[in-house]
N, C-alpha and C positions, 0 to 999 in steps of 0.2 A: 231755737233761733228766734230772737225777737222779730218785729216789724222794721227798727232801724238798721241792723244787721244785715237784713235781705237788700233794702235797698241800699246801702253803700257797696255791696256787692254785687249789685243788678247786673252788673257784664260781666260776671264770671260765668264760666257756661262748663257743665260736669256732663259727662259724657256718658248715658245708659244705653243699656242695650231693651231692645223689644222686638217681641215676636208677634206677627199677624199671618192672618191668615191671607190666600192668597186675594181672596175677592176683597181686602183691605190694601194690597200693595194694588190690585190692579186697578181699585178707584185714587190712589195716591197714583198713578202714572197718570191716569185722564188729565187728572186736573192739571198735571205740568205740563201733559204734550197740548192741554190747550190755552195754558201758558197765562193759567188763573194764580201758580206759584211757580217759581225759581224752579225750587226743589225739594224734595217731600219733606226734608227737615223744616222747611217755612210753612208748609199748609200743617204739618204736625203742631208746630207751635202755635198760628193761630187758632189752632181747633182746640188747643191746651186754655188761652185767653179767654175764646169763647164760653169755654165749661168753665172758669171759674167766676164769668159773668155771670152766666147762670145759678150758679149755687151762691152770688152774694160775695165774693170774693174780687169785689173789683180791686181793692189794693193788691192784691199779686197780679190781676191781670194788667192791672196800668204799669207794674214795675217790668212786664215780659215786652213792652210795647219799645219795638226795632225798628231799622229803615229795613227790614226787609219784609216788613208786612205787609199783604197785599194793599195795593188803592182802591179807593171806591170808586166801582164802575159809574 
């Protein structure tokens, strides 16, 4: 899949499955019940943005950027 391919389908959204361990689901609850995300699918995704920032992959991370990613405090 090229780079123009991703982005003309940036809002398609394919449904995985993933398994954590529990001390991973119960820092995914904190952060909702203190209401830093919606729902663990939103702090999943910006935690996705962030790691591709990191390794230098800003173009995928600019193309995941939603309104439902969190605001700067």
């Amino acid at each position: 899949m090229d780079m123009n391919e991703c982005m003309s389908d940036k809002a398609t959204r394919v449904r995985i499955t993933l398994t954590l361990t529990k001390v991973y689901v119960d820092a995914l609850d904190w952060l909702v019940e203190e209401g830093l995300y919606m729902e663990h699918q939103v702090a999943i995704r910006d935690a996705l943005r962030h790691l591709f920032q990191f390794h230098g992959l800003e173009s995928f991370a600019d193309m995941g950027v939603e309104a439902d990613a969190p605001s700067e405090p």
